[in-house]
C-alpha positions in Angstrom: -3.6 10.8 -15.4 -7.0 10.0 -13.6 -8.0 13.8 -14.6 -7.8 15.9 -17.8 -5.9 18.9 -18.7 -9.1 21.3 -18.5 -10.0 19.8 -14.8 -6.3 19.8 -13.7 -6.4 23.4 -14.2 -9.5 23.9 -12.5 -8.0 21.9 -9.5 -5.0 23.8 -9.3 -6.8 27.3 -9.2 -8.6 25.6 -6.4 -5.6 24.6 -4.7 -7.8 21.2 -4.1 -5.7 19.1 -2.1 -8.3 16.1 -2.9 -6.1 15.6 -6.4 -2.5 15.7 -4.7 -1.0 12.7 -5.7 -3.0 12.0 -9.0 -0.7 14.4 -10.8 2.1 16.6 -10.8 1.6 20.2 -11.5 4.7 21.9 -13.5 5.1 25.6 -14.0 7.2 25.9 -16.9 8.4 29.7 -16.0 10.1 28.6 -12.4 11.5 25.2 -13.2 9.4 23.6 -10.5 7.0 21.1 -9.8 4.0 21.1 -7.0 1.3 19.2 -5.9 -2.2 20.8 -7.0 -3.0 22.1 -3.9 0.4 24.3 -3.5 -0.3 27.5 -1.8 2.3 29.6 -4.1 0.8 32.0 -6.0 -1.9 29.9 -9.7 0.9 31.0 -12.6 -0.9 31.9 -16.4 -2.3 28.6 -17.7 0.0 29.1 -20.6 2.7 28.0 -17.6 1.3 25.5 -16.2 2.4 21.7 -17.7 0.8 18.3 -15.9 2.8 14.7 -15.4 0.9 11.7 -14.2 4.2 11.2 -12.0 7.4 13.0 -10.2 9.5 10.9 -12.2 8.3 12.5 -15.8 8.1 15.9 -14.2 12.0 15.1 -12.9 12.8 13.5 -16.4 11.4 16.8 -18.3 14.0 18.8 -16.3 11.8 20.2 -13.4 12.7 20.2 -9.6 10.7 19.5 -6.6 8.8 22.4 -4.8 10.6 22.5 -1.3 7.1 24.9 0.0 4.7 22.0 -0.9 7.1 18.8 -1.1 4.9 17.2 -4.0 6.7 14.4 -3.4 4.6 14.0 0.8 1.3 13.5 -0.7 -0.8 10.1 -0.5 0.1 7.6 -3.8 -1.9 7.6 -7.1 -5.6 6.2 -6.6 -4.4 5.1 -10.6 -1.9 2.1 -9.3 -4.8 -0.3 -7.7 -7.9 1.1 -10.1 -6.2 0.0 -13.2 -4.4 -2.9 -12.2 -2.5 -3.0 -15.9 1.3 -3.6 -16.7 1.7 0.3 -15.4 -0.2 0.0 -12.3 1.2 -3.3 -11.4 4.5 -1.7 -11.7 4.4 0.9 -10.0 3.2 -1.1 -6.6 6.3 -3.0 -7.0 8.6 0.1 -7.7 7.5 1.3 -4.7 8.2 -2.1 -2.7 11.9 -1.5 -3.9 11.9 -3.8 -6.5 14.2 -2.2 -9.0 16.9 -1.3 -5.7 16.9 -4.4 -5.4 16.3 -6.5 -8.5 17.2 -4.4 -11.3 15.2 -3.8 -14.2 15.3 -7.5 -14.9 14.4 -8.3 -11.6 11.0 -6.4 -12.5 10.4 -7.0 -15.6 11.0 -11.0 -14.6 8.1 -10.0 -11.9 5.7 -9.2 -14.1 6.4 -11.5 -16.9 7.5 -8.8 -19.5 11.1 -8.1 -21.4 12.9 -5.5 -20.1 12.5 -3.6 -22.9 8.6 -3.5 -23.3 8.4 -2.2 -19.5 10.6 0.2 -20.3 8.3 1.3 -23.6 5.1 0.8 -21.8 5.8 2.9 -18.9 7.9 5.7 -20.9 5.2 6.0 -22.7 1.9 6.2 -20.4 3.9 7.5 -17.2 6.4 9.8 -18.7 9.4 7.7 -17.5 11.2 4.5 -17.3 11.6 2.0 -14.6 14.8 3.9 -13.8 13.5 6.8 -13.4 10.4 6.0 -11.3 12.6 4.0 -9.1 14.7 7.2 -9.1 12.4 9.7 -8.0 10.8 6.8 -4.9 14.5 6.5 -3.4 14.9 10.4 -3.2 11.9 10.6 -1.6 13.0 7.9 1.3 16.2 9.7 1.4 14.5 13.2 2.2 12.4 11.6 4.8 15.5 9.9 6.5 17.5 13.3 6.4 14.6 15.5 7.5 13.5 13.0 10.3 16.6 11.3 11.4 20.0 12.1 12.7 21.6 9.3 10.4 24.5 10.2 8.7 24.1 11.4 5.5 26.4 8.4 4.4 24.4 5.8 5.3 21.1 7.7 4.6 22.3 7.5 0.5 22.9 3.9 0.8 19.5 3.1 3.0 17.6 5.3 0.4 19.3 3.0 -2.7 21.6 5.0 -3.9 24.8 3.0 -5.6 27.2 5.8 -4.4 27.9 9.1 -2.5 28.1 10.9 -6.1 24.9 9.4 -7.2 23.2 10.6 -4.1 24.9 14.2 -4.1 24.3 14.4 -7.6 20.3 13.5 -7.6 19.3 15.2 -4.5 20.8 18.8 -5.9 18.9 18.0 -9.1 15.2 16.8 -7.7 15.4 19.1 -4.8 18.4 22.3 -5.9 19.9 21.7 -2.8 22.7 19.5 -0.7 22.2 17.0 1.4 23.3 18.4 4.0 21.4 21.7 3.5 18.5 19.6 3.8 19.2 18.7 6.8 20.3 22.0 8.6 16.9 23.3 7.2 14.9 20.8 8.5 12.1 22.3 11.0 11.9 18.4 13.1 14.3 16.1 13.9 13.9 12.9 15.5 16.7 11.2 17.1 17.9 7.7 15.6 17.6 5.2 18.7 17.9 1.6 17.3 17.0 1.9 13.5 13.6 4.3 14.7 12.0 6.5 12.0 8.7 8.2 13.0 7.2 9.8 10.1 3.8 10.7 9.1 1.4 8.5 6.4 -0.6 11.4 4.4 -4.3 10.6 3.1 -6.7 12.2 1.0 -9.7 13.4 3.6 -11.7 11.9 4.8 -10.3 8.8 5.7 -11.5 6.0 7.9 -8.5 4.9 9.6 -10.3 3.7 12.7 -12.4 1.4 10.8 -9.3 -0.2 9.0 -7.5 0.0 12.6 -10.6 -2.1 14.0 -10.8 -4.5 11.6 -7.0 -5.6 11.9 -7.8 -5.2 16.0 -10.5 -7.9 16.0 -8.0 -10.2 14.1 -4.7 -9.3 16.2 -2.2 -12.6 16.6 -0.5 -12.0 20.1 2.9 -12.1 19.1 2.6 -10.8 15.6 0.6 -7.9 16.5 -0.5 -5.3 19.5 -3.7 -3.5 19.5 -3.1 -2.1 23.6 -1.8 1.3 22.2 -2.8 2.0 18.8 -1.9 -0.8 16.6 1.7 -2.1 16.2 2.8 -5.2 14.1 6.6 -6.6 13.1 7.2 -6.8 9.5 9.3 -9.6 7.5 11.5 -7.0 4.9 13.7 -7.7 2.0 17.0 -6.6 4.3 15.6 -7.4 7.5 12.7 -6.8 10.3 11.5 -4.4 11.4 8.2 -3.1 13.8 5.5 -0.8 12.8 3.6 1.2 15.6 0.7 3.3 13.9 -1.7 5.8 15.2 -4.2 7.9 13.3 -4.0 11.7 13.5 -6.4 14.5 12.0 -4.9 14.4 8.2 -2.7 11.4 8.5 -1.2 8.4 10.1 1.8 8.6 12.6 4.4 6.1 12.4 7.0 4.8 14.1 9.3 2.7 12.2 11.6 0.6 14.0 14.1 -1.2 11.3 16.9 -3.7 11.4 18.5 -2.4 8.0 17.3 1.4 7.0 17.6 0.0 3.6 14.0 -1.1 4.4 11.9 2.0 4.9 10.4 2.6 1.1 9.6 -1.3 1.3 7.9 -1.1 4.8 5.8 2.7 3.8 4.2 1.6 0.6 3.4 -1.7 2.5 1.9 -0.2 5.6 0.1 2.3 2.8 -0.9 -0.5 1.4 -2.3 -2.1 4.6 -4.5 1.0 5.9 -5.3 2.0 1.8 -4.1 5.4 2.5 -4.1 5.8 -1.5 -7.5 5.8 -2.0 -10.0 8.3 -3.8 -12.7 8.9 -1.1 -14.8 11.0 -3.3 -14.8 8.4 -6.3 -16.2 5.7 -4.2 -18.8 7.9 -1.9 -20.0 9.3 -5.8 -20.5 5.5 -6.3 -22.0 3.6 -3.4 -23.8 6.8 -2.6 -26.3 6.5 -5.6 -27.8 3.3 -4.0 -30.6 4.0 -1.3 -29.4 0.9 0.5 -26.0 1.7 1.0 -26.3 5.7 1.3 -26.7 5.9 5.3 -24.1 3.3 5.4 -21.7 5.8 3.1 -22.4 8.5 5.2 -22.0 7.0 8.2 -18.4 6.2 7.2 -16.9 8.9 5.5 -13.6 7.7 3.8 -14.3 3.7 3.7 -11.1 1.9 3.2 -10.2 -1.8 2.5 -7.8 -3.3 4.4 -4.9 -4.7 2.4 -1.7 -6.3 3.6 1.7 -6.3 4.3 2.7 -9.9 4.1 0.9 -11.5 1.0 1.4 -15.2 2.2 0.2 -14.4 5.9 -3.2 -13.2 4.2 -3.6 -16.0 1.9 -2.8 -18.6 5.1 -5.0 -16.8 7.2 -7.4 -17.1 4.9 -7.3 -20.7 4.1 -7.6 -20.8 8.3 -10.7 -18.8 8.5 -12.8 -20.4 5.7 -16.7 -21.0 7.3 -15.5 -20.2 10.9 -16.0 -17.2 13.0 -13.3 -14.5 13.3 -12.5 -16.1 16.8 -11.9 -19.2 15.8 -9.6 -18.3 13.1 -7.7 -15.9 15.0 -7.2 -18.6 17.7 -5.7 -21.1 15.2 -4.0 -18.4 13.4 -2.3 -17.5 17.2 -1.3 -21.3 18.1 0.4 -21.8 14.2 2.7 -18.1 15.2 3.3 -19.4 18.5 4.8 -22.9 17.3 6.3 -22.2 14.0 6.5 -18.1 14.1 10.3 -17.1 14.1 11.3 -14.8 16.9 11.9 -11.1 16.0 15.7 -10.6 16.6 14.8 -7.1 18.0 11.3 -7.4 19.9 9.4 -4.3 20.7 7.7 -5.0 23.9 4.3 -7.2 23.0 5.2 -7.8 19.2 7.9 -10.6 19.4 7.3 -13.1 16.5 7.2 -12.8 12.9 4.6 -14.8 11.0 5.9 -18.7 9.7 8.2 -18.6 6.3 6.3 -20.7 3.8 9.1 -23.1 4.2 8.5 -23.6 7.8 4.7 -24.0 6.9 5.1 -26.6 4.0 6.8 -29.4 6.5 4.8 -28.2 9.8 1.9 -30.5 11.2 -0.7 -28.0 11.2 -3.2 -27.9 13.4 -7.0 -28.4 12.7 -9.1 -30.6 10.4 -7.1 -32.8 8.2 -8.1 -31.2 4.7 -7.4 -27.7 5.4 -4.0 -28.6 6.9 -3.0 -30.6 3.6 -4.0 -26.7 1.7 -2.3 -24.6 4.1 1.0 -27.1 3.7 0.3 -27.2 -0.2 -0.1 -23.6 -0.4 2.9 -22.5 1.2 4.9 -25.8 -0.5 3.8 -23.6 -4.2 5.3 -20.3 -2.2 8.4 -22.3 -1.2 9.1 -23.7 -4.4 8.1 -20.6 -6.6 5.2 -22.2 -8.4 3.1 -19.3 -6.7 4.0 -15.7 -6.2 1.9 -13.8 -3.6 2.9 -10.2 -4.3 1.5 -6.4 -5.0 2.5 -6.7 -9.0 0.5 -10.1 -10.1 -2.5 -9.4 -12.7 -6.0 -10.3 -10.6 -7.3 -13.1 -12.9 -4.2 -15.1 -13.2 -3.4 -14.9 -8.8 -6.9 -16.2 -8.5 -6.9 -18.7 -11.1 -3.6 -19.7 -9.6 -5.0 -19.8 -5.8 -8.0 -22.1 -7.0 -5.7 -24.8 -8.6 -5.0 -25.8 -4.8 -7.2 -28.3 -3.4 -9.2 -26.3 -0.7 -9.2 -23.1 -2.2 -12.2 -21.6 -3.4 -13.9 -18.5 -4.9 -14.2 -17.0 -1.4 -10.6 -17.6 -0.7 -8.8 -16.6 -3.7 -11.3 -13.2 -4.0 -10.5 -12.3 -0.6 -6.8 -12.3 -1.3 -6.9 -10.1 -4.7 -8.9 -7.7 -2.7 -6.2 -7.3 0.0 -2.8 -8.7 -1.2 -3.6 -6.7 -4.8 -5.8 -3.6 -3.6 -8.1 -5.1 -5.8 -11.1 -2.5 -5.6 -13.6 -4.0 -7.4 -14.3 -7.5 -5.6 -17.8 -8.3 -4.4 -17.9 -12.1 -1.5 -21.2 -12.7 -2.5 -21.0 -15.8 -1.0 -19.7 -14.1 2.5 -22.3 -15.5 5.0 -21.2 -12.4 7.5 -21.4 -9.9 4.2 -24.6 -11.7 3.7 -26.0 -10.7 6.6 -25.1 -6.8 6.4 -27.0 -6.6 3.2 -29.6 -8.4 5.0 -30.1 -5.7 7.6 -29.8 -2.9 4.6 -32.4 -4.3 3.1 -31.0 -6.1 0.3 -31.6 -9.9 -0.3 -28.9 -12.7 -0.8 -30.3 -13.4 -4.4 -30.2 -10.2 -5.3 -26.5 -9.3 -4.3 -24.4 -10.1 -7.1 -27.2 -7.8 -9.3 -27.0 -5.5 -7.4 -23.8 -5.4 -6.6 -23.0 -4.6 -10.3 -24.0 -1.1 -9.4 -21.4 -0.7 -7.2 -18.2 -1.2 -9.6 -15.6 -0.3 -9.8 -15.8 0.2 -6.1 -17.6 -3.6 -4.9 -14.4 -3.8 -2.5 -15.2 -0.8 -0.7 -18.9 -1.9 -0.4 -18.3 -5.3 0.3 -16.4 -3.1 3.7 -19.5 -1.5 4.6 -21.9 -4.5 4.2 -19.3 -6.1 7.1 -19.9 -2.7 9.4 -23.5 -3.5 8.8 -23.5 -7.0 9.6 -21.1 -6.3 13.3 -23.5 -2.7 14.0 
C-alpha cells in the first residue's frame, strides 16, 4: 500500500475519499470490506484490517460492502508510480489479460515463470494472478447486471466467467448475494440497445478532465474520433470493436460504451481510464510541482493535472513517429489521410466515428505518405509490431520499451519518451527537448538550459509538469 497502517486509520476516521482505491479497508467483526471513505459507522481500531487490493481482502475471507461498492472507486495511483513486476501486472490484469491468456499468457507478457508471478504478487498484493483477475471480472459483471438488461447468462460469460456455477458461486461470495438479486435491487437500469453500456468513470477530486478532453480534441482524426459532442472514439478490442462516447461530470466521467462482444467491457474501462488518467493522486503531484515558484500559478490554475495516455499503444507510437518537428496540424493532417486510406471500417459505425486506426500489418506494406525517411520508420515500426519483435502494451518495463523504440532508424529520445509517458502511464518523464514544452517554461520563466535541472525537482511527477509547461506554451 501507498499509505501506512497508522495513516490508513486516520483516513478511515476521516472517511477521506481522496485514499479510495489505494487500499481496502476490512472490519474484521462484520466480514466486510469498504473503501476508506465508507459512511457506515469507524469500528474499534482493534477491527479494522487494511489490503493493498480487493482480491487479498476477498482471498482473506471478507465480502464486498454493497453501501460503499469498494470495488466503484478510481484504480490504485501504485500501478503507474511503481512501474515493477506488480504494477506492470496489474495494468494488464485489468486489460483482461489472464480471461484471456491464462496465467501463462501473463506471465509470457512480462517475461517471468508462472510461478515467480504468482510468488511476487502473493506476496506484495495479498493474492495471485487468479485471484486479482478474479475480483476485476466480478466487478465488470456487477456493472453489466446493475446497468444493463442483459441476461444474466451472458453477463457471466462477458464478465469471464468459465461457467454459470463459477459465476453463481463468486458473485454470492464477493458480494453475499445472487445474481439475480443484484439485479432486482438495482436503483438504475439502462436498456441494452446494440451492445450499449453507459456507466460512470470515478476519479479522485479534483480532476482535470477538460484539459485531457482538449488535448485529444486538438488532435481528433475524422473518422477515428468526434470531438462535436463531448469526445467519442472507436476502439480496436481483444473480441471485437467497439465506440467510446465520454463526457465529464462533477465527480466522474460518463460513458457510453457501445460493444461488438460484451466480453470487452473490463478491456475497454481500464483503457479509457487509462486514456483520461482517472487513477491519478492529485494531491501527490500538486505537493510536488507546487513547491516550485515557477510552476505554482500554473498548479493552481489546473487543479487535478492529468497526462493523457492511450488506448491503442501502436496508434500513439505511429502518431508519434508522424508528428516528430511538425506542428500539431500538420501531424493530425497526415495522421487523417493514413486512417482514411488504410483505416479499416468499423463494422458497427456510430454516426461520425466510422474507421478504426490501420493494423500494423496494414501499415508495414502501405506506401506512406510524407518524406521518404519517416515513411521507411513508420513501415519498420509497425513491420517489429507485425512480426512480434516489438510489443507496445500497458505491462512493458520503461527502460527496455524505450531502448527497444530507439533501435529503429528514426526514432529518437523525443519519440520513444513520449510513448512511455502515454502508452505506460509513465509519470515521471521530462521532453526537455520539446520545442513547444520549451516554450512554456520559457513564458514561466525558466530557461531551456536550465530545464532538465530543474526539472529534477519535479520527480516523480516530470509527466504531469511536462502537461502544464504545454498549457503554458498554448495560454
Amino acid at each position: 500500500m501507498l499509505v501506512g497502517h497508522e495513516e490508513a486509520l486516520r483516513a478511515v476516521a476521516a472517511r477521506d475519499a481522496r485514499f479510495d482505491g489505494c487500499f481496502i479497508h476490512a472490519v474484521r467483526s462484520t466480514g466486510i470490506y469498504c473503501r476508506p471513505s465508507c459512511p457506515a459507522p469507524t469500528p474499534k481500531q482493534a477491527n479494522s484490517a487494511f489490503y493493498p487490493t480487493a482480491a487479498a481482502a476477498q482471498a482473506a475471507g471478507y465480502r464486498a460492502c454493497r453501501r460503499c461498492l469498494p470495488d466503484a472507486v478510481p484504480g490504485s495511483p501504485e500501478w503507474d508510480l511503481r512501474a515493477d513486476l506488480a504494477g506492470r501486472a496489474m495494468r494488464l490484469i485489468g486489460d483482461g489479460v489472464v480471461d484471456r491468456e491464462g496465467v501463462r499468457g501473463l506471465a509470457d507478457r512480462l517475461g517471468y515463470s508462472e510461478r515467480q508471478l504468482t510468488r511476487v504478487l502473493t506476496a506484495e498484493l495479498g493474492a495471485g494472478p487468479l485471484g486479482l483477475a478474479r475480483a476485476h471480472r466480478a466487478h465488470s459483471a456487477r456493472i453489466l447486471i446493475e446497468t444493463t438488461s442483459v441476461p444474466l447468462t451472458d453477463v457471466a460469460f462477458a464478465a469471464g466467467f468459465s461457467s454459470l456455477r463459477q459465476f453463481n458461486d463468486t458473485m454470492r461470495e464477493v458480494f453475499a448475494e445472487t445474481p439475480s438479486r443484484m439485479r432486482a435491487g438495482a436503483h438504475r437500469k439502462a436498456p441494452n440497445g446494440g451492445g450499449a453500456v453507459r456507466l460512470r468513470l470515478p476519479f479522485r477530486r479534483p480532476c482535470d478532465v477538460a484539459g485531457v478532453l482538449s488535448f485529444l480534441g486538438r488532435r481528433a482524426i475524422a473518422g477515428l474520433e468526434d470531438v462535436s459532442t463531448g469526445y467519442a472514439r472507436a476502439l480496436r478490442l481483444p473480441h471485437g470493436t467497439g465506440v467510446a462516447s465520454l463526457s465529464p461530470a462533477k465527480d466522474h466521467v460518463a460513458c457510453t460504451l457501445r460493444l461488438a462482444d460484451l466480453r470487452d467491457l473490463g478491456s475497454a474501462v481500464s483503457r479509457l481510464r487509462r486514456l483520461l488518467d482517472l487513477d491519478a493522486d492529485p494531491e501527490a503531484v500538486r505537493e510536488v510541482l507546487g513547491e516550485d515558484p515557477a510552476l505554482r500559478r500554473a498548479v493552481d490554475g489546473s487543479p487535478g493535472i492529468r497526462v493523457p495516455g492511450a488506448v491503442d499503444g501502436l496508434e500513439i507510437a505511429v502518431r508519434a513517429v508522424l508528428g516528430q518537428q511538425v506542428s500539431v496540424a500538420a501531424a493530425r493532417r497526415t495522421t487523417e489521410n493514413l486512417v482514411a486510406e488504410l483505416g479499416e471500417p468499423l463494422p458497427h459505425p456510430d454516426g461520425a466515428v466510422t474507421t478504426l486506426f490501420p493494423t500494423a500489418e496494414a501499415l508495414a506494406r502501405a506506401e506512406i505518405p510524407g518524406p521518404r525517411r519517416r515513411a521507411r520508420t513508420v513501415r519498420e515500426l509497425a513491420a517489429a509490431v507485425a512480426e512480434g519483435r516489438l510489443a507496445l502494451h500497458p505491462g512493458r518495463e520503461e527502460a527496455r520499451l524505450r531502448t527497444e523504440l530507439e533501435r529503429i532508424p528514426g526514432i529518437g529520445p523525443w519519440t520513444s519518451g513520449y510513448v512511455a509517458m502515454r502508452v505506460l502511464g509513465a509519470p515521471d518523464v521530462l521532453l526537455t527537448g520539446d520545442l513547444v514544452l520549451r516554450r512554456g517554461a520559457a513564458r514561466l520563466g525558466i530557461g531551456a538550459d536550465e530545464l532538465a535541472e530543474r526539472g529534477e525537482r519535479w520527480s516523480p511527477w516530470r509527466s504531469y509538469a511536462g502537461v502544464l509547461l504545454w498549457k503554458a506554451a498554448n495560454s
